[in-house]
C-alpha atoms as one frame of an Amber mdcrd trajectory, in Angstrom:
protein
 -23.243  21.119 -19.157 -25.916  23.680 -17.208 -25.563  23.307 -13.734 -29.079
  23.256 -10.826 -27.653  23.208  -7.861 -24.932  24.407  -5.687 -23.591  22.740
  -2.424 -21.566  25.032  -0.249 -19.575  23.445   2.861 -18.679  25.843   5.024
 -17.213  26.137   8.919 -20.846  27.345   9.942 -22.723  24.482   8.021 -23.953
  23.288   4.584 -26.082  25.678   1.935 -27.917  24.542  -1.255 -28.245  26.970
  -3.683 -30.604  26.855  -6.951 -28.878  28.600  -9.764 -30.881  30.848 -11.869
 -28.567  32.525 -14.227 -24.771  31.219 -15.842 -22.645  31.913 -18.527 -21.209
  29.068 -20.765 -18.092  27.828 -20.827 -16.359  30.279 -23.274 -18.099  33.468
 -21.842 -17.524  32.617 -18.767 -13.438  33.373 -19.201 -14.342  36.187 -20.402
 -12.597  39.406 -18.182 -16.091  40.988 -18.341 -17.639  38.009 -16.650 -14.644
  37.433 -14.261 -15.259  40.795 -12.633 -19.113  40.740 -12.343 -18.829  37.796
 -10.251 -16.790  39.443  -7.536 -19.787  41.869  -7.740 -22.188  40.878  -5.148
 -24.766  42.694  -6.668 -24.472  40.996  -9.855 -23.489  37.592  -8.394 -26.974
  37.759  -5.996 -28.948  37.610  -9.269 -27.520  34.169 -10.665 -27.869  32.222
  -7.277 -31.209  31.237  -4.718 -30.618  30.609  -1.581 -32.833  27.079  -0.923
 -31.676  26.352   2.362 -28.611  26.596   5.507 -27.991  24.079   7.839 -25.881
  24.859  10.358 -23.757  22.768  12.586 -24.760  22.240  16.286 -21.897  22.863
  17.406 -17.806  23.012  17.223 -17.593  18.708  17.479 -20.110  18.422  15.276
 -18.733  20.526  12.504 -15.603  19.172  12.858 -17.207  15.261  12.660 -18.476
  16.777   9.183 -15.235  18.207   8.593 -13.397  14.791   8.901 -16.006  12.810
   6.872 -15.518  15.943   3.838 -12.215  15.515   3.632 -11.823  11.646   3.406
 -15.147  12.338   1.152 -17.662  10.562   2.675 -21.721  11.845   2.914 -22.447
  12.063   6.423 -25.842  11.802   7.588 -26.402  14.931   8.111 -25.087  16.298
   4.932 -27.608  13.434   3.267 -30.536  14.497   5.308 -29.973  17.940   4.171
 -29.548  17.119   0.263 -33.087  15.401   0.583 -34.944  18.440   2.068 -33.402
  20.363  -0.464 -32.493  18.929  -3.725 -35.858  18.009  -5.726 -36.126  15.470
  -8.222 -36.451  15.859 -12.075 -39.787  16.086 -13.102 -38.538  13.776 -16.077
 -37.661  10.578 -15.374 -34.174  10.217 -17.788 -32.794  14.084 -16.828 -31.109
  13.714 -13.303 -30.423  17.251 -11.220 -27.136  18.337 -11.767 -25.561  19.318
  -8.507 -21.946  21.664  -7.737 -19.333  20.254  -5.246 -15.950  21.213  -4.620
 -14.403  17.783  -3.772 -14.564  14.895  -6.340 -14.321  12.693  -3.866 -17.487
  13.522  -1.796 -19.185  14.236  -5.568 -18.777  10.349  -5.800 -20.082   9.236
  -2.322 -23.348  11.868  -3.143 -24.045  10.226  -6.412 -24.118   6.743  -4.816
 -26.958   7.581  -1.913 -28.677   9.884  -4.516 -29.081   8.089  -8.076 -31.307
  10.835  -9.548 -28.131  13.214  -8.663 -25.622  13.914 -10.836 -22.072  15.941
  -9.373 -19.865  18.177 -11.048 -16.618  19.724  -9.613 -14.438  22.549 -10.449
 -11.992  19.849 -12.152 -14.631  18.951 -14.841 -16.343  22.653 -15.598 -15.576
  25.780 -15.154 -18.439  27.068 -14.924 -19.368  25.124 -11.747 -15.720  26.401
 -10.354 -16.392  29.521 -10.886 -19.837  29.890  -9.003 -18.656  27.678  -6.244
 -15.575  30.652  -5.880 -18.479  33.275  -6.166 -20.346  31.830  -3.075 -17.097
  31.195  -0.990 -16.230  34.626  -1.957 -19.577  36.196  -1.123 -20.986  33.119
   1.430 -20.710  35.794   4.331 -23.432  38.394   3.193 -25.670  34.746   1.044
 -26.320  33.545   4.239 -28.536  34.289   5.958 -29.285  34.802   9.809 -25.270
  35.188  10.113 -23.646  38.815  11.472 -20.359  39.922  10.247 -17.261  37.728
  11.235 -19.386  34.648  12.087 -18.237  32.803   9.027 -14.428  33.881   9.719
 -14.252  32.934  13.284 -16.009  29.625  13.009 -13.331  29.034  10.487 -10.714
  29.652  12.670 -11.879  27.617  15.453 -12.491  24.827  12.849  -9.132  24.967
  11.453  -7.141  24.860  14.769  -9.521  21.701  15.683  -8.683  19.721  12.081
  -5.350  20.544  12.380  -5.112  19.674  16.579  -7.137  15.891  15.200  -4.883
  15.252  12.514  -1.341  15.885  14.293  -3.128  14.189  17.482  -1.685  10.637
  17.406  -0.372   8.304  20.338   2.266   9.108  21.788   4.451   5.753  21.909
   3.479   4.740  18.353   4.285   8.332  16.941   6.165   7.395  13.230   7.039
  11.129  13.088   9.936  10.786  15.260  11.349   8.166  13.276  11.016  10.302
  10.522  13.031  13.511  12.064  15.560  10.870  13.648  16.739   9.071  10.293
  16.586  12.845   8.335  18.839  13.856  11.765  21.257  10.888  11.486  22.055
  11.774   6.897  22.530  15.079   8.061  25.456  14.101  10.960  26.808  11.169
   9.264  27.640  14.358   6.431  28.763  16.768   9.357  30.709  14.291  10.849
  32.928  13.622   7.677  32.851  16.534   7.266  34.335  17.544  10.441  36.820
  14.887  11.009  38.622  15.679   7.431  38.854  19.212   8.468  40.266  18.202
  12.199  42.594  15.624  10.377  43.687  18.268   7.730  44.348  21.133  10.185
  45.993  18.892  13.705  48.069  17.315  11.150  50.108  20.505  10.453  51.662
  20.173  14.029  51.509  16.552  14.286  51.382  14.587  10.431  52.231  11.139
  11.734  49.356  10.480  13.601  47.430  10.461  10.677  49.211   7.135   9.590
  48.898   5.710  13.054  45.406   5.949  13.118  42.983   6.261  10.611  39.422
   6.164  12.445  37.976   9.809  12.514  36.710   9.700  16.314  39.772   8.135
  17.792  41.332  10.759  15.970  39.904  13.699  17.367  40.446  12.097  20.410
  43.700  11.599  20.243  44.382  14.962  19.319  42.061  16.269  22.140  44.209
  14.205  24.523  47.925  14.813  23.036  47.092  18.607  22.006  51.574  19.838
  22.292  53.221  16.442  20.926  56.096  17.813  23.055  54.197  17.482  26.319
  53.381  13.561  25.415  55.663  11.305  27.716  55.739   7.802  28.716  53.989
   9.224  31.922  50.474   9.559  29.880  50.650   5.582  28.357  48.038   4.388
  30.748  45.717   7.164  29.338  46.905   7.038  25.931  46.118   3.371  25.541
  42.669   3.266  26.672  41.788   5.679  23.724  42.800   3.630  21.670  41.180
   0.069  22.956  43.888  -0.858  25.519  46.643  -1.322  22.977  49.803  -0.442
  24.371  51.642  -1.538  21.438  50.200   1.374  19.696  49.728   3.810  22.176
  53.762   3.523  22.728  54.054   3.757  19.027  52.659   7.456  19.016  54.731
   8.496  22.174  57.974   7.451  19.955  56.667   8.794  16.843  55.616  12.243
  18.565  59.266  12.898  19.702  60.618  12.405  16.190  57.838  14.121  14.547
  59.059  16.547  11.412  55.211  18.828  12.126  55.527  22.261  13.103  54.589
  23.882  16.013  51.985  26.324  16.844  51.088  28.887  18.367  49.212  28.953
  21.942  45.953  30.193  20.490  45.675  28.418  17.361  45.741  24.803  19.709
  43.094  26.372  21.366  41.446  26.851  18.206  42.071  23.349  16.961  41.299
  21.563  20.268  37.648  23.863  19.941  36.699  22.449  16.734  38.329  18.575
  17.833  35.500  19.083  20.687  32.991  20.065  18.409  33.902  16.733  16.141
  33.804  14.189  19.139  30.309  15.721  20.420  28.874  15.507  17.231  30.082
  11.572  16.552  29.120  11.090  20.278  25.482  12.539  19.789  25.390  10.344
  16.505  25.821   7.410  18.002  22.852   8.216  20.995  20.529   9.359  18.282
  21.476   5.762  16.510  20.818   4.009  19.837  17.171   6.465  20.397  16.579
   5.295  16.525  16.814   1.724  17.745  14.406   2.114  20.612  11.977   3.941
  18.959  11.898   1.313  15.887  11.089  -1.408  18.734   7.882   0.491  19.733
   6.263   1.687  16.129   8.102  -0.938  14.312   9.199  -4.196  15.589   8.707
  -6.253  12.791   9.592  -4.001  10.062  12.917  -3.893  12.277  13.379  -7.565
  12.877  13.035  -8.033   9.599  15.272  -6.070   8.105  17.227  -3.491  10.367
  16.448  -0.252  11.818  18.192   1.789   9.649  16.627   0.650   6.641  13.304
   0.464   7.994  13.456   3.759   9.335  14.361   4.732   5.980  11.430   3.080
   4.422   8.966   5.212   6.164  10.741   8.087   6.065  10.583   8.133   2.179
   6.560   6.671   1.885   5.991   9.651   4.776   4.316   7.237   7.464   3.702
   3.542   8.203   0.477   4.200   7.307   1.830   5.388   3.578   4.103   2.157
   3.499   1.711  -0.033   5.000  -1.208   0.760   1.545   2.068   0.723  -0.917
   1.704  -3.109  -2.677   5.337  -5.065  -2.227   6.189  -3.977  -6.188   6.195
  -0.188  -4.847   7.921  -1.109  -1.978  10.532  -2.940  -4.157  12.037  -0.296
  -6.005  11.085   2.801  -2.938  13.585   5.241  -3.374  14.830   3.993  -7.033
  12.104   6.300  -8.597  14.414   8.418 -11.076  16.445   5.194 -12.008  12.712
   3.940 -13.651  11.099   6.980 -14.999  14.266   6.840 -16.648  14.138   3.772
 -17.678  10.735   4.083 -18.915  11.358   6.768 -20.705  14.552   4.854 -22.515
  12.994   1.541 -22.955  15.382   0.564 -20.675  15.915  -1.884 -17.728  13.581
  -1.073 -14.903  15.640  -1.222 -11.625  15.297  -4.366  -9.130  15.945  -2.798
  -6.080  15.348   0.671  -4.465  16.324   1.093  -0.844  15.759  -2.393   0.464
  19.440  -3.015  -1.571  20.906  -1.669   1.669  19.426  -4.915   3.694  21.524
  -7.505   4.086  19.916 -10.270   2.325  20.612  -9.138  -1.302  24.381  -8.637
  -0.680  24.342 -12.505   0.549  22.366 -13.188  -2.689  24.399 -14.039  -5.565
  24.112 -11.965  -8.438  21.350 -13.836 -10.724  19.109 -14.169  -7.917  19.340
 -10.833  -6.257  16.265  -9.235  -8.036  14.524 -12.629  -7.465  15.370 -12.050
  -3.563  14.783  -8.413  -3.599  11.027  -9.036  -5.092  10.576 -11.960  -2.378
  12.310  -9.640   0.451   9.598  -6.602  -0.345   7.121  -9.031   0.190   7.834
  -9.393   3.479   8.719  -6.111   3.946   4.938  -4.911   3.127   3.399  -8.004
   4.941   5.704  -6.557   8.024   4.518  -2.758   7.738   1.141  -3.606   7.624
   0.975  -6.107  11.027   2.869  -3.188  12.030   0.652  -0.371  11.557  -2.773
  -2.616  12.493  -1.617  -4.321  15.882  -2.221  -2.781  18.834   0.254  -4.803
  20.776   3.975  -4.168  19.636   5.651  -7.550  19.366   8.271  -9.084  17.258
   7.223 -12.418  16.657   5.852 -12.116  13.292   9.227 -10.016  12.020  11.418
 -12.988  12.811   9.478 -15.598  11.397   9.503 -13.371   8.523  13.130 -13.260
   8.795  13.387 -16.824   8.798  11.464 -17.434   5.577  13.683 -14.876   3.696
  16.788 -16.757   5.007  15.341 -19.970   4.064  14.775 -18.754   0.542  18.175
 -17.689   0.367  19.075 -21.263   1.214  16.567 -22.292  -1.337  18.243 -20.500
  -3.966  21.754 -21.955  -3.081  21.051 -25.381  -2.563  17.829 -25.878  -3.403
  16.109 -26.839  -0.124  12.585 -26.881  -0.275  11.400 -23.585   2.259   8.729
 -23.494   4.865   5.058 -22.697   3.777   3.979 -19.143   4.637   0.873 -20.626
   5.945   3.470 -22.855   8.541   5.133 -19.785   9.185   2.427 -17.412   9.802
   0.237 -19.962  11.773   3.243 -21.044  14.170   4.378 -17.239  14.881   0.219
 -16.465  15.674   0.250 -19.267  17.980   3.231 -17.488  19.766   1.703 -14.629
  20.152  -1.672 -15.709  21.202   0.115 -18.344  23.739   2.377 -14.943  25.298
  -0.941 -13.160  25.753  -2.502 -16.329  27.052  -5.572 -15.956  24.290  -6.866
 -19.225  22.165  -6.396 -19.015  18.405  -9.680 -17.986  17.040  -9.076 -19.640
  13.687  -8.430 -23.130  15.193 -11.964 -24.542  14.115 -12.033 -22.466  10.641
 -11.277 -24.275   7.298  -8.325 -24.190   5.818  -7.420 -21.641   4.028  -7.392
 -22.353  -0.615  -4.786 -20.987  -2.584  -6.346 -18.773  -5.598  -4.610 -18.764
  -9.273  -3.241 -16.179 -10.787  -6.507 -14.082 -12.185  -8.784 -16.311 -10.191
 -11.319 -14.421  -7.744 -11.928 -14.988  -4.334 -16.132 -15.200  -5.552 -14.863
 -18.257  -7.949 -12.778 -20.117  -5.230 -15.495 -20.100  -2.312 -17.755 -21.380
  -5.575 -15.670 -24.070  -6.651 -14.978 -24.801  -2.821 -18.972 -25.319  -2.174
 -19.793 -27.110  -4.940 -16.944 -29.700  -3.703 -18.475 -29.900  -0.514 -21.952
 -30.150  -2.127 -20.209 -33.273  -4.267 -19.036 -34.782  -1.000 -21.833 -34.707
   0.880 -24.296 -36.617  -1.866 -21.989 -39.350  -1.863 -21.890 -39.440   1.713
 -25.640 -40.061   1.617 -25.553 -42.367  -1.018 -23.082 -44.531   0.901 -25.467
 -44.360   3.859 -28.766 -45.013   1.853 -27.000 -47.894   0.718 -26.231 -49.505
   3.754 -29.601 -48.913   5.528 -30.782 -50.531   2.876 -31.985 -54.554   3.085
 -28.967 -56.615   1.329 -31.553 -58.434  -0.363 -32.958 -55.437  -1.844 -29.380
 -54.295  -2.901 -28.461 -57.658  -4.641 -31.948 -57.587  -6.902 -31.195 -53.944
  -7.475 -27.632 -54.801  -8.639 -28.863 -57.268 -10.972 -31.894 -55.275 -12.345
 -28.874 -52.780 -13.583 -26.869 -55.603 -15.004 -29.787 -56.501 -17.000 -30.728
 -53.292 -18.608 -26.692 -52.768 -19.253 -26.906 -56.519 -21.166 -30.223 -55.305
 -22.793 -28.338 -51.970 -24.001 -25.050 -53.297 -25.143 -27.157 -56.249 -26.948
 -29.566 -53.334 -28.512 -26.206 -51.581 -29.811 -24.716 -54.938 -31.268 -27.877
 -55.825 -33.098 -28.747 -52.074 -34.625 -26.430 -52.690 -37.842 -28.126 -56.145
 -38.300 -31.364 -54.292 -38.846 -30.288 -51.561 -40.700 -29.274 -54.408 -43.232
 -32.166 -56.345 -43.123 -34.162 -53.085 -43.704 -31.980 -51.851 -46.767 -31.852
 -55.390 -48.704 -36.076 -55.377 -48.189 -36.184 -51.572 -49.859 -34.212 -53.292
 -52.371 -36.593 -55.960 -53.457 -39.665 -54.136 -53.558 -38.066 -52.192 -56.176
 -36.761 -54.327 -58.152 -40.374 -56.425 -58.416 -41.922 -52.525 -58.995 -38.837
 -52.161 -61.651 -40.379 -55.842 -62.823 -44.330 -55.204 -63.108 -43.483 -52.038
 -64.775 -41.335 -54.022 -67.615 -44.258 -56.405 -68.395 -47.124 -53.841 -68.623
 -44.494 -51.803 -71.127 -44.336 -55.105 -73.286 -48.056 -55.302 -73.350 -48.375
 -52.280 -74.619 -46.105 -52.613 -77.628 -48.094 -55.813 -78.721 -51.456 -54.124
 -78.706 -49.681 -51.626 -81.221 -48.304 -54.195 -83.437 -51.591 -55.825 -83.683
């Protein structure tokens, strides 16, 4: 398909060019074509320049920026296309117009009908010249000296990229992010760690492993006892409150260290051991105050996501989806099975069992499910989840109302499932945790005056249900008036009315009754006219016949 026009965005401002010469599709991959259009020369003679617009200023290219990459058509961008971009002479041929994104291609076809957009994704030859004039834009356009175009990108791309990572600085979702990626990679050190600690202390000392099996009271023990044969029953006090004030235990390792069968080592390789012990109990320690920041931060960005159903998972959630904003468009079935990806490709490629669960297995609502209805509470569970991310990532005002009445309905469904109570509406629910809210910000619900909200079918649009709701009204209120006619009415009137309507019902029914009565009177007359026809017809054959004879 031959191309028109060509729309350039650049850093300095939008340029419509008028093509005048290209080659088809198979010529143009060609090696011979490649090359001439990185020749400027060449290139020069298959593109017009029909007119530049440049930006007023740095905000206002990067406003144009912003609405190009979320492809909208700004204003300015439409303004431009008008001045520049004719229409057909024939009415059914539209102009066929060059963009790079498909996105904004879309948004320019709907303000321009007579327009018609092609991208790089569906020809080549209109990727191709669109590479040709960002490869040449600098010496196209006019009015610009050398390096314009190159440092008005630069100062556009440090302003795109300073708007995008610019967010606020409470709600900021990219610390959770770091945090829970932080926290996999300890909990791993930390094992780590503590089996090497336990492998290596337990050369001079192999008892204690038996005594106590927890890795961080472990290295702490062995940061605290470092020579078994300096241990005495001096050092219980201390001993015990390492391991949770139990002296029973405490006394246990003082015995067991004096009858120990471990070797002992050298000066410098305790000091090597008690270096990496240190190491292990900083590491656990600065586990748990990441786990603790974790918790805090999930209050701010998160609160109902969290109340609903833990920190750690949530913060895992939006770790994998890459934002609450990315979690907050997913639909609950993509929630569902979030981080179970491989498990149903696979299964989709087998025929098999799609999984039930992805991440939100690690909540602890589907281990207290039992095992027929854990998918069934899984599904229910991602509802929430979504419904949760969403209030979430809207709300300006972090609160955790809506998470625990959330909360509420899952546990009530659990109940549901295991004896078969009857939950609480999620209209209850929702309306009951809004009126919490609004009542701690002292604000009236909005929605107290509004109708009720109708519950839409399965396939049944929101267009159909307002429909079927008016034309109930519309029902309702003619009877009303009816009813009201009627008793403004004279009784008199009303009574003679009444009976007029009785009449014509007798007159009807009677009508009915007495049709079949005709019918038969009708059919026996049709029957004696011709039989006196069949008659008449008899006696003037007879007559004949005797005229013969004679």
């Amino acid at each position: 398909m031959s191309v028109d026009y060509l729309l350039h965005e650049s850093s300095v401002g939008y340029a419509v060019f008028k093509v005048r010469m290209q080659a088809d599709t198979v010529g143009n991959r060609l090696k011979e074509v490649q090359d001439k259009s990185q020749d400027l020369a060449t290139f020069g003679k298959m593109v017009d320049l029909v007119s530049f617009a440049p930006f007023h200023g740095a905000a206002h290219a990067l406003e144009n920026a912003n609405d190009v990459s979320e492809g909208i058509a700004s204003d300015f961008l439409r303004t431009v296309l008008e001045a520049s971009v004719p229409k057909s002479e024939k009415k059914k041929r539209k102009i066929t117009l060059g963009v790079v994104d498909r996105n904004l291609a879309g948004s320019i076809k709907a303000a321009f009908p007579h327009i018609e957009c092609e991208t790089s994704e569906t020809s080549e030859v209109v990727g191709d010249l669109l590479r040709g004039l960002r490869l040449h834009a600098g010496k196209l356009l006019k009015k610009l000296q050398e390096g314009d175009v190159e440092r008005a990108q630069l100062g556009l791309g440090h302003a795109y990229s300073r708007a995008k990572v610019k967010f606020s600085v409470q709600k900021n979702d990219n610390h959770i992010i770091q945090a829970i990626a932080t926290m996999d990679h300890l909990d791993k050190a930390v094992n780590t760690f503590s089996m090497r600690v336990r492998e290596w202390y337990s050369w001079h000392f192999p008892e204690l492993l038996r005594i106590v099996s927890e890795n961080y009271k472990y290295a702490k023990l062995a940061l605290f006892i470092q020579d078994k044969k300096t241990l005495s029953d001096d050092r219980l006090h201390d001993l015990a409150a390492l391991v949770d004030d139990d002296e029973a235990i405490a006394q246990s390792i003082i015995d067991t260290a004096r009858v120990s069968m471990g070797q002992d080592i050298s000066e410098t390789d305790m000091e090597n051991v008690m270096a990496f012990a240190q190491r292990t109990v900083s590491l656990t320690e600065y586990r748990k105050r990441l786990g603790a920041y974790l918790i805090r931060k999930m209050g701010i960005v998160a609160p109902n996501l969290a109340a609903l159903i833990g920190e750690t998972v949530g913060a895992r959630l939006i770790s994998h989806a890459g934002s609450l904003t990315n979690l907050a468009k997913y639909p609950a079935s993509t929630v569902q099975i979030l981080g179970a990806e491989k498990a149903l490709f696979r299964a989709l490629r087998t025929k098999g069992n799609t999984p039930k669960y992805g991440l939100i297995y690690h909540s602890s609502f589907i281990g207290k499910a039992g095992q027929k209805n854990k998918g069934r509470i899984s599904r229910f569970l991602a509802n929430k989840t979504s419904i949760a991310s969403r209030i979430d990532n809207f709300s300006e005002h972090p609160t955790t109302k809506f998470g625990e009445a959330l909360k509420a309905q899952v546990e009530e469904r659990l109940n549901f499932y295991a004896t078969g109570e009857a939950p609480t509406k999620n209209e209850v629910a929702m309306s009951a945790a809004m009126n919490r809210v609004l009542g701690d910000i002292n604000i009236d619900d909005p929605t107290a005056g509004a109708a009720s909200d109708e519950e839409m079918a399965d396939g049944v649009t929101a267009q159909a249900t307002q429909q079927a709701v008016r034309r109930k009204k519309e029902k309702e209120a003619k009877k009303e008036k009816k009813s009201k006619k009627s008793k403004a009415e004279d009784p008199d009137d009303a009574i003679d009315a009444k009976a007029a309507k009785r009449e014509k019902k007798r007159k009807r029914e009677s009508a009915v009754e007495e049709a079949p009565a005709v019918q038969d009177k009708k059919e026996k007359k049709r029957k004696r006219m011709s039989e006196d026809v069949g008659g008449v017809d008899e006696v003037k054959e007879k007559k004949k016949k005797s005229r013969k004879s004679v």
